[in-house]
C-alpha positions as CSV (number, residue, x, y, z in Angstrom):
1,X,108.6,49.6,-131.5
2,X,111.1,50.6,-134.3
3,X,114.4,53.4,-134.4
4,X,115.3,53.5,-130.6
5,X,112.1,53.7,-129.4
6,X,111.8,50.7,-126.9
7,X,115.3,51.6,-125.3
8,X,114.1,55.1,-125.1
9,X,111.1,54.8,-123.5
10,X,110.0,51.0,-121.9
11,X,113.9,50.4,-120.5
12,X,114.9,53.9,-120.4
13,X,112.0,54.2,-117.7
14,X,112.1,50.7,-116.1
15,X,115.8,51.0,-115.3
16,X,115.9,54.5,-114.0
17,X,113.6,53.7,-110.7
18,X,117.0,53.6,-108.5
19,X,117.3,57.3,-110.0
20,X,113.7,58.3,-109.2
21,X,113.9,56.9,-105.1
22,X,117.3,58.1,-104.5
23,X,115.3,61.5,-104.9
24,X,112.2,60.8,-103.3
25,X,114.3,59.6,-100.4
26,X,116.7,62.4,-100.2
27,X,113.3,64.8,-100.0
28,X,111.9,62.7,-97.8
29,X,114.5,62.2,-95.1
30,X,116.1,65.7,-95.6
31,X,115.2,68.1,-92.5
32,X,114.5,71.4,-93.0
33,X,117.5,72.9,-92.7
34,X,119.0,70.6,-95.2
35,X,116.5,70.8,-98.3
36,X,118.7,72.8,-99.9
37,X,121.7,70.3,-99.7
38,X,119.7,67.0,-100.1
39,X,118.1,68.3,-103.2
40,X,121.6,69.3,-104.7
41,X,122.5,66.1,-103.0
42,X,120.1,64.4,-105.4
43,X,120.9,66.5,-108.1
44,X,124.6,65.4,-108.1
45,X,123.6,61.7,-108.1
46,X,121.1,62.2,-111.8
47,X,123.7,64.0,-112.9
48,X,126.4,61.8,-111.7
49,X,124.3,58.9,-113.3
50,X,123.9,60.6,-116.4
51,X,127.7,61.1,-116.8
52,X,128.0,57.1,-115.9
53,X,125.1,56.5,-118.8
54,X,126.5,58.4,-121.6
55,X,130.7,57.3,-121.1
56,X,130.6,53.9,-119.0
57,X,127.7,52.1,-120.4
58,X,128.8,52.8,-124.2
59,X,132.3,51.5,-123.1
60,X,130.4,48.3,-121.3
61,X,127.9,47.7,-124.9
62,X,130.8,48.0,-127.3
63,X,132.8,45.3,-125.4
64,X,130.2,43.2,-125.5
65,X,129.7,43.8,-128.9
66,X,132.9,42.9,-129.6
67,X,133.5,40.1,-127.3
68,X,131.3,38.1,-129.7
69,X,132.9,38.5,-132.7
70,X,131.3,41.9,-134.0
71,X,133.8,44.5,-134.8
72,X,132.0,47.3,-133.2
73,X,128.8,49.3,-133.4
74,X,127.3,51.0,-136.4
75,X,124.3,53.3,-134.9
76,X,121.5,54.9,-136.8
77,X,121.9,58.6,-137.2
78,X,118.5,59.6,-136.2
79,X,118.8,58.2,-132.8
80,X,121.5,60.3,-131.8
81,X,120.0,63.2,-133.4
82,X,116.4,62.9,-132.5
83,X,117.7,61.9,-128.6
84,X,120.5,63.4,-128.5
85,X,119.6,66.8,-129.3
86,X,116.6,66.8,-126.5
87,X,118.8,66.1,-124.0
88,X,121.4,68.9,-124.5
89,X,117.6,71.0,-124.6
90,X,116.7,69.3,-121.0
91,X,119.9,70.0,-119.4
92,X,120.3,73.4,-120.6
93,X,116.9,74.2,-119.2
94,X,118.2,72.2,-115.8
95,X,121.2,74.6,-116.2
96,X,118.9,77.7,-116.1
97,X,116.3,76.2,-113.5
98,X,119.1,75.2,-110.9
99,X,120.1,78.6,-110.7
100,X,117.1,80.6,-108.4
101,X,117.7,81.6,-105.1
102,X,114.4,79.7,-104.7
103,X,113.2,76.5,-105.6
104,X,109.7,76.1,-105.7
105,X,107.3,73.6,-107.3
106,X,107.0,75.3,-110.8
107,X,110.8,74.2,-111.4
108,X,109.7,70.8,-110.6
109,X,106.6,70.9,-112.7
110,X,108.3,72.5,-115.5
111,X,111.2,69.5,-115.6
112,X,108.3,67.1,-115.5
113,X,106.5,68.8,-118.5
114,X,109.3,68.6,-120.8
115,X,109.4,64.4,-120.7
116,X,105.5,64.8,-121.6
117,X,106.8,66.7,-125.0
118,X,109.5,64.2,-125.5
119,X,107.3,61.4,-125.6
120,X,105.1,62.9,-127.2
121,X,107.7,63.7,-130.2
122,X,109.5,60.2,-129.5
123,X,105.8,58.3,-130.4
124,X,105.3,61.2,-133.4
125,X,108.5,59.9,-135.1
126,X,108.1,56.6,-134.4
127,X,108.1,54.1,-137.6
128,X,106.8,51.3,-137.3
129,X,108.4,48.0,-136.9
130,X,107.5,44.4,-138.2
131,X,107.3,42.2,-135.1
132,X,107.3,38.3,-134.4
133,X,104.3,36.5,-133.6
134,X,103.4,37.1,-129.6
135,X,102.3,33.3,-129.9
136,X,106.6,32.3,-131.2
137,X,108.0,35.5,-128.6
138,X,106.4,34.1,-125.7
139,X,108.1,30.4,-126.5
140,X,111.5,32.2,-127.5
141,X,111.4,34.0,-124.1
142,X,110.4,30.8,-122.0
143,X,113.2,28.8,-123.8
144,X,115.9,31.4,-123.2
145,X,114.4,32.9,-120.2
146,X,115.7,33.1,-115.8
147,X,113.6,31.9,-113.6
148,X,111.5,34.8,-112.9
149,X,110.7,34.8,-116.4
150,X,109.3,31.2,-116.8
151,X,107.3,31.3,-114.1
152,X,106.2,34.6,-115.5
153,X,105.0,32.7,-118.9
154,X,104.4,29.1,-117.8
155,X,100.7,30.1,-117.8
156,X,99.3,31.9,-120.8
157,X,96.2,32.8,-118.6
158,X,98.3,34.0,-116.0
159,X,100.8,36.7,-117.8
160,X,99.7,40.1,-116.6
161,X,98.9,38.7,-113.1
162,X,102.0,37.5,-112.8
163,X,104.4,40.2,-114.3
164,X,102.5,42.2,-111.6
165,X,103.7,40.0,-108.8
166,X,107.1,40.6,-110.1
167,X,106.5,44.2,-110.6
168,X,105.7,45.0,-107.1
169,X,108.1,42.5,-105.8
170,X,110.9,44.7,-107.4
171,X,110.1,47.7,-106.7
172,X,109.8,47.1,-102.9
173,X,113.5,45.6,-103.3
174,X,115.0,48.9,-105.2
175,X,113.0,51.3,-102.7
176,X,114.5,49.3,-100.0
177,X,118.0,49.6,-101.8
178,X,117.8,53.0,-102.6
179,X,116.7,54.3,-99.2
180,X,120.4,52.3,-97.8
181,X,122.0,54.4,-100.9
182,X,120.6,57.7,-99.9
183,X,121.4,57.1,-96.2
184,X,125.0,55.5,-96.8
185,X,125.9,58.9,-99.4
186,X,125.2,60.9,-95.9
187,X,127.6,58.6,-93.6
188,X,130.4,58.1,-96.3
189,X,130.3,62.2,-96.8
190,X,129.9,63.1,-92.9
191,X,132.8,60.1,-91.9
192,X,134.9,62.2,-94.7
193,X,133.8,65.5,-93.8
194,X,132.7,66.7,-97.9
195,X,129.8,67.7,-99.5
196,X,127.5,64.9,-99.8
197,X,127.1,65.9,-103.5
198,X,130.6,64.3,-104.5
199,X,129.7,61.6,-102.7
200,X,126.6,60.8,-104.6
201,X,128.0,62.2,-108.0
202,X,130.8,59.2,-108.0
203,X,129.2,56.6,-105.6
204,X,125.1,57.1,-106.0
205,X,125.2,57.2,-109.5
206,X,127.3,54.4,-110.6
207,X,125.5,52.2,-107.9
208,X,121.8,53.3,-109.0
209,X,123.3,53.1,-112.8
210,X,123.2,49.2,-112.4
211,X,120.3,48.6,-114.1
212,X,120.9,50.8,-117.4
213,X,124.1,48.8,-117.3
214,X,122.3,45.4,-117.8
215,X,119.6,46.5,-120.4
216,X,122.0,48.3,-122.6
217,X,124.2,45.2,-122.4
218,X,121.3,43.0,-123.1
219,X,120.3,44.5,-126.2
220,X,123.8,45.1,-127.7
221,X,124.1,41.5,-127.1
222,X,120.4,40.4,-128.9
223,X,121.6,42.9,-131.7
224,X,119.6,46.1,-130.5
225,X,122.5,48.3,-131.0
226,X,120.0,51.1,-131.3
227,X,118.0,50.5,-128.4
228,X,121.0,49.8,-127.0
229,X,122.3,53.7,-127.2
230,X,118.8,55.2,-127.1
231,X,118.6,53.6,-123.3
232,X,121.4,55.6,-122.6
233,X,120.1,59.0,-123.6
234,X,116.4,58.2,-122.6
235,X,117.4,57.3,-119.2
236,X,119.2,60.5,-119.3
237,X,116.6,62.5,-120.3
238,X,114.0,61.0,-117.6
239,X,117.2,61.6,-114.7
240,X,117.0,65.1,-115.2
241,X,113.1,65.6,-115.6
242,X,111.0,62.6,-114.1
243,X,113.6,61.4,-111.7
244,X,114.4,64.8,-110.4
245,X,111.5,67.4,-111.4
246,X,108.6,65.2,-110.5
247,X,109.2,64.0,-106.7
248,X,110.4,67.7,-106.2
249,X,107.0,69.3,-107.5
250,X,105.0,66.9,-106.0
251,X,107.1,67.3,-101.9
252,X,106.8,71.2,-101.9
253,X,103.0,70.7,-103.3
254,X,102.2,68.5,-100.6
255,X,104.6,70.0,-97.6
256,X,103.7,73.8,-99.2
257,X,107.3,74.6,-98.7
258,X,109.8,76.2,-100.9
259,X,113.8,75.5,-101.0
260,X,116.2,77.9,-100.0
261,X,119.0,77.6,-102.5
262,X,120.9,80.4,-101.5
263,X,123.8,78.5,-100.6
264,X,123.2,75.1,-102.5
265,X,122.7,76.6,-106.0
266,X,126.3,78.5,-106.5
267,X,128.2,75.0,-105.4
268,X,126.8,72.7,-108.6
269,X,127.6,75.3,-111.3
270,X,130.6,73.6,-112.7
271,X,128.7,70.3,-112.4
272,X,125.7,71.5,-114.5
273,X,128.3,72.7,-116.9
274,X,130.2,70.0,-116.9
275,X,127.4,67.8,-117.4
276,X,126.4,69.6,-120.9
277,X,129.9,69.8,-121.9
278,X,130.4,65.8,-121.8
279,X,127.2,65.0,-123.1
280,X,128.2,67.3,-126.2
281,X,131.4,65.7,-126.3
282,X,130.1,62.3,-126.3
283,X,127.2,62.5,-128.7
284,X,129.7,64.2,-131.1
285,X,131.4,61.0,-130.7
286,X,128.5,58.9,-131.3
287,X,127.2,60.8,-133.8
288,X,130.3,61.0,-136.5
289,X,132.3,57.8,-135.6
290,X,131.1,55.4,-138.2
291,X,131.8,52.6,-136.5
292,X,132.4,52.6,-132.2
293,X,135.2,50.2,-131.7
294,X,137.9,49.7,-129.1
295,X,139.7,53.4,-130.0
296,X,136.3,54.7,-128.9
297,X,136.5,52.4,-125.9
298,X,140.1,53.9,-124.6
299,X,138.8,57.6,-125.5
300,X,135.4,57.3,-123.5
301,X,137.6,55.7,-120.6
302,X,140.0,58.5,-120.8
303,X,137.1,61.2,-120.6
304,X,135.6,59.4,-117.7
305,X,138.8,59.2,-115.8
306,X,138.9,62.9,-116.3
307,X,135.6,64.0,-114.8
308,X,136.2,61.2,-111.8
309,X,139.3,63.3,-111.5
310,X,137.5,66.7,-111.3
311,X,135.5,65.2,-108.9
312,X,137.9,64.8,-106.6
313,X,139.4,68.1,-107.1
314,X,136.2,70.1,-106.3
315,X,135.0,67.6,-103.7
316,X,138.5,69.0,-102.1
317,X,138.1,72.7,-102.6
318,X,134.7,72.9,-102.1
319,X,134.7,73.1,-98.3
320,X,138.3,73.5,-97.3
321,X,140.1,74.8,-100.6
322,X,142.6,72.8,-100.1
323,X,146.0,73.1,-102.3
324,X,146.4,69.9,-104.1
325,X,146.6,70.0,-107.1
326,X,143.4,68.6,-108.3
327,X,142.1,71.2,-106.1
328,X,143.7,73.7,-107.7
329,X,142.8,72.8,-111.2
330,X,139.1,72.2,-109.8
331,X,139.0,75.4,-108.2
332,X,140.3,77.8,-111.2
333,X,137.0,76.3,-113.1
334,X,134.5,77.1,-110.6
335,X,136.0,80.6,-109.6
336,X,136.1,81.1,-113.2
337,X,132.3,80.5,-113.5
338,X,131.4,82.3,-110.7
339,X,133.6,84.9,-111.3
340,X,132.4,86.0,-114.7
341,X,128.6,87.0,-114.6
342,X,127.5,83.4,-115.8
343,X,125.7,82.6,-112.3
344,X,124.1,86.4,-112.2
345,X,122.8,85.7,-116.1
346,X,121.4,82.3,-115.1
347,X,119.9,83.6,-112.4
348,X,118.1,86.0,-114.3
349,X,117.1,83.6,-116.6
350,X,115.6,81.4,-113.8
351,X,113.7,84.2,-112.5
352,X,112.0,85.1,-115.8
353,X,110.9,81.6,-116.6
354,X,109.7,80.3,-113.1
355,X,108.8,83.6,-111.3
356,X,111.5,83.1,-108.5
């Protein structure tokens, strides 16, 4: 797999799991009367772990880079376009979709389909790549390889058996992890009497991040600087329509239930926006630095620190309005929003394209 294409869709998937059960297990252990709150729950840990994708793990690869003697990062333009620009589309359509009085399974179906049409254009502009030998890769990964791995290749015979046991084997440990995660966001935000959603917006989504830490790492380190990036927005783009849209069409198709977001839906406005607004800031970033070095480094940190910040702030004013002032800076951007017909034109927006 050439341009991006491996980051985007083999380790882009593999290392967004933690995403995908953090969901399924805030659906599954929500009661009724909290759907509404564990979905936006969920909802603020993707996003959350989307924000940690596009700012931390950049920061993380181009240290790395770095470390070794590289002065930074050169990245191939057509990455960042071709993801890039699909996962401003994706989260503007998330925007929209997160604004109905009324979730229902079409909102989860329609999230779902849209990864369908970005594989299907990822593998469409896909070049192709010249490749080693699978007889020399297979000796390159058992001489370099952990443990798991060379018991993995010992046996030629044996590979896919084997990278089943291991499959299975870590799944079981990230469900088991993520179901702790999902029940620890609920203690940490009842002991501190906030919104869960702040909770897992910081906490969830650095924690279930983890893993698109380590690939990205490990291919800015083998060289993949591509791969590298296009982990980060192809993890992004499966957050917000596999990890989120898929368990959600598939719990209210089972359960036959709907979602009452009366109440839910007007408290993650700012976070949906502020979600497209760093991912545009970012990309821009990516996209016209011609080399990402340590200046890039300080900025991302800076813009990072910033949303953690607002975090804090509307965590605050959220339920209490208290009079901080992160609170109050918080709070001017969310009244703003709500205040100038932006939820009432989303809303109708919602209603045309799902029917609720």
């Amino acid at each position: 797999m050439g341009d991006g294409v491996k980051g985007a869709t083999l380790n882009a998937i593999g290392s967004s799991l933690p995403e995908l059960l953090t969901t399924v297990f805030f659906l599954a252990f929500a009661t009724h009367d909290n759907l509404g709150r564990d979905l936006a729950t969920s909802f603020g840990g993707n996003t959350g772990s989307a924000i940690f994708n596009s700012i931390v793990i950049p920061v993380m690869v181009i240290g790395v880079v770095i470390s070794i003697g590289v002065r930074g990062i050169k990245l191939t333009k057509k990455v960042i376009l071709r993801d890039g620009l699909f996962l401003i589309f994706t989260e503007l359509v998330l925007l929209v979709l997160l604004s109905s009085q009324e979730i229902t399974q079409m909102h989860g179906w329609i999230l779902t389909s849209l990864y369908l049409v970005y594989l299907l254009f990822l593998f469409a502009s896909m070049t192709k790549k010249k490749s080693e030998s699978q007889t020399d890769k297979t000796k390159s990964v058992f001489n370099n390889a952990k443990w798991y791995q060379k018991y993995q290749f010992n046996s030629e015979n044996g590979i896919t058996r084997r990278s089943w046991y291991i499959l299975i084997i870590a799944v079981l440990l990230i469900s088991l992890a993520s179901a702790g995660l999902v029940e620890s966001c609920k203690g940490i935000a009842t002991q501190l009497k906030i919104n869960p959603l702040f909770v897992a917006l910081i906490l969830v989504a650095a924690a279930s991040s983890i893993p698109d830490t380590i690939v990205s790492m490990l291919d800015a380190r083998r060289g993949n600087h591509d791969d590298a990036l296009s982990n980060v927005l192809g993890s992004n783009i499966f957050d917000i329509t596999i990890s989120l849209g898929l368990p959600l069409a598939l719990f209210l198709l089972f359960t036959g239930q709907t979602i009452d977001f009366t109440a839910a839906g007007p408290t993650i406005i700012d976070i949906r926006v502020m979600l497209v607004i760093i991912t545009v800031i970012t990309l821009g970033i990516f996209y016209f630095a011609k080399t990402l070095t340590k200046r890039h480094i300080v900025i991302l940190v800076l813009l990072y620190s910033l949303f953690i910040l607002y975090a804090i702030g509307a965590a605050s004013y959220e339920p209490h309005g208290e009079n901080n002032l992160l609170a109050r800076i918080a709070g001017s951007f969310i009244e703003m929003l709500r205040e100038s017909g932006f939820s009432e034109l989303l809303e109708r927006l919602a209603k045309k394209l799902t029917g609720h």
